[in-house]
C-alpha positions in Angstrom: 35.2 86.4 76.2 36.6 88.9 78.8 38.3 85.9 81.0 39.6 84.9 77.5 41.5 88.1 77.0 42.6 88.4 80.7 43.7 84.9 80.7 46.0 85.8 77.1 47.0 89.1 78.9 48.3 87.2 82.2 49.8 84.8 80.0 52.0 87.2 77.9 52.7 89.3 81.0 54.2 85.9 82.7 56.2 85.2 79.4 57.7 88.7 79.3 58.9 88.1 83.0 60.2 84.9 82.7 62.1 86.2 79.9 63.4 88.9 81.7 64.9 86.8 84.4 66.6 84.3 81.7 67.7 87.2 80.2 69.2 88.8 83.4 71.0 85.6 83.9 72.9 85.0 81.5 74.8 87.9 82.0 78.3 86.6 83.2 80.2 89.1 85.4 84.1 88.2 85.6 85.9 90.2 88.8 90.1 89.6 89.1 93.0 90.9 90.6 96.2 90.3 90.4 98.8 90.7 93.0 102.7 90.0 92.2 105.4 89.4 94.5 105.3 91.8 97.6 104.0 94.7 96.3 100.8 94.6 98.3 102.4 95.0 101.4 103.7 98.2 102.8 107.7 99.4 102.7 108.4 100.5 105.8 112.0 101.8 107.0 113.4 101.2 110.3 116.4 103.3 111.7 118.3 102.1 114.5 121.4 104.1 115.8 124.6 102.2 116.1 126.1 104.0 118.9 125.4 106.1 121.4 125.1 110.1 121.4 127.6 111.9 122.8 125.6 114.8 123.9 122.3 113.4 125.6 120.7 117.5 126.2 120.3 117.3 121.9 118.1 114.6 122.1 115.8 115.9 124.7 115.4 119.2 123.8 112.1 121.2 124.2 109.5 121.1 121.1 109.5 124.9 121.3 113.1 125.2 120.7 113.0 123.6 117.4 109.5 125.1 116.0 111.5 128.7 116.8 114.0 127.8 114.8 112.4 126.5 111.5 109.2 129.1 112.0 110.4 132.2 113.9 111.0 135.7 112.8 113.2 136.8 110.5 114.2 140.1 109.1 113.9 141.2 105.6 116.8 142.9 105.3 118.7 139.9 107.2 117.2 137.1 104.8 118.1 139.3 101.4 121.9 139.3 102.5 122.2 135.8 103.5 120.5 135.1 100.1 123.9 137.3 98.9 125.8 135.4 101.0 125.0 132.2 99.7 125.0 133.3 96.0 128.6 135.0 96.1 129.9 131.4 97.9 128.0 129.3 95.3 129.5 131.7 92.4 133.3 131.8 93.5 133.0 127.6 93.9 131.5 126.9 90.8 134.8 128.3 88.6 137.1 125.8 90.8 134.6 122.8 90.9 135.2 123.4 86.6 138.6 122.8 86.5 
């Protein structure tokens, strides 16, 4: 009776994985992609001069000239009146730019 029962309870247990794995494949995975025109590929810009530079000492200038320029010190007192500067020049062009 006991080989029986063990015999059933292999059975069933062999059944339930079986149906598992037909279950498991049936399962349809779809993956896609779409690509139109040239979009996949990267935009690149090239510059070429068209004539030579006059002055050849701009083009080789030291990195630590130009860093001093954009990130150096400036005074408080010297940026606030240049901010004036710029918004008396902006407010007598705008009434002639109106006309």
């Amino acid at each position: 009776m006991n080989k029986r029962l063990g015999l059933i309870a292999i059975t069933w247990l062999v059944i339930g994985w079986t149906h598992n794995a037909v279950a498991q494949e049936d399962e349809v995975v779809n993956i896609s992609a779409t690509v139109t025109g040239n979009q996949e590929q990267p935009k690149v810009l090239y510059i070429v001069p068209w004539k030579q530079a006059e002055d050849k000492t701009i083009l080789y200038q030291q990195l630590n000239t130009r860093l001093e320029a954009v990130f150096g010190h400036v005074e408080r007192r010297e940026h606030i009146r240049q901010l004036e500067l710029l918004n008396d020049l902006a407010v007598a062009e705008a009434p002639a730019t109106e006309k």
